[in-house]
N, C-alpha and C positions, 0 to 999 in steps of 0.2 A: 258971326265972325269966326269964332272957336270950331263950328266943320266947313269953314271955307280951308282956314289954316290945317286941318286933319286931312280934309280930300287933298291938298297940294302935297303935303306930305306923301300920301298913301301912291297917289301920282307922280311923284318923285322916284319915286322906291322902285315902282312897278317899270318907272323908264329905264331906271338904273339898270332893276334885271333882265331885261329884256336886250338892254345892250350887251349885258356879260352872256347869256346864251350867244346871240347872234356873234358876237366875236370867239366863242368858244367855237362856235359849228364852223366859221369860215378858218379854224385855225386846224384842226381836224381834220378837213376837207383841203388843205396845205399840204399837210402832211401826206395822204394818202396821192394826192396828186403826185408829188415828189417823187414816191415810194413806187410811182407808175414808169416817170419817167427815169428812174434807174432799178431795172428788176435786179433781182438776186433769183440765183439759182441755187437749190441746192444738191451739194454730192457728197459722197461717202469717201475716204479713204480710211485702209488699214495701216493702223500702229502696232507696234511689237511694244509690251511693255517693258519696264526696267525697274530695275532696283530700286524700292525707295515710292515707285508712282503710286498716286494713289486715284480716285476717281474725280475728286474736287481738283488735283490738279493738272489733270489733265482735261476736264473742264475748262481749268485755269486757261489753260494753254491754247485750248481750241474754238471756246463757244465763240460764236458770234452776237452780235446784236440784235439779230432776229430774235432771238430767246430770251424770254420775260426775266428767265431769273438761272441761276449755276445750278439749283435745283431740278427744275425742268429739264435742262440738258443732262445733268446727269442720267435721269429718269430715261429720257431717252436711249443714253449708249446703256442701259441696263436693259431695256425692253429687243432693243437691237440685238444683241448680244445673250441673250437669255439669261441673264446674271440673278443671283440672290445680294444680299448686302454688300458690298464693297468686297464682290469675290473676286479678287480679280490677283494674279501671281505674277513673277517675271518671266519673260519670257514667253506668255500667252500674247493673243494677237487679238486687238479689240478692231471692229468695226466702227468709226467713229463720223456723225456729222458734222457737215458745215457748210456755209452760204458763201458765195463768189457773185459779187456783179458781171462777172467773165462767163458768159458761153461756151462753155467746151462740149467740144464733138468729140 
């Protein structure tokens, strides 16, 4: 009786996760469906800096949510722009990314 009640158990368990993957995969494969049916595009435009900016907030200002993290974008407009640490002055003009569901020609 005592591994009748452990296999129901252990069989319990195993349905249990088995349903959390399977709802995890169909929730992922949502998203990515989604993500089909409205592309984003992405473009560059140039900013003239100002007094005061600094690169996190012009992050601030511009990332999108394509980008995992303010870090990452940062990295980007530094790699874009050949920058060292937070070299950036007023009056210098960054090349900056970002994403649009809009098409443009």
């Amino acid at each position: 009786m005592r591994y009748r009640n452990i296999a129901v158990l252990v069989l319990t368990a195993l349905i249990i996760l088995c349903g959390v993957l399977l709802g995890s995969s169909i929730m992922a494969s949502g998203r990515s469906t989604a993500s089909k049916d409205h592309p984003s595009y992405k473009y560059y435009t140039s900013i003239q800096i100002e007094k005061g900016d600094t690169l996190w907030s012009i992050a601030d200002t511009y990332m999108t949510s394509e980008y995992d993290s303010i870090q990452d974008y940062i990295r980007e407009i530094k790699e874009l722009n050949h920058l060292g640490p937070d070299d950036i002055h007023a009056g210098q003009y960054l090349t900056i990314p970002y994403y649009s569901g809009e098409f443009l020609e």
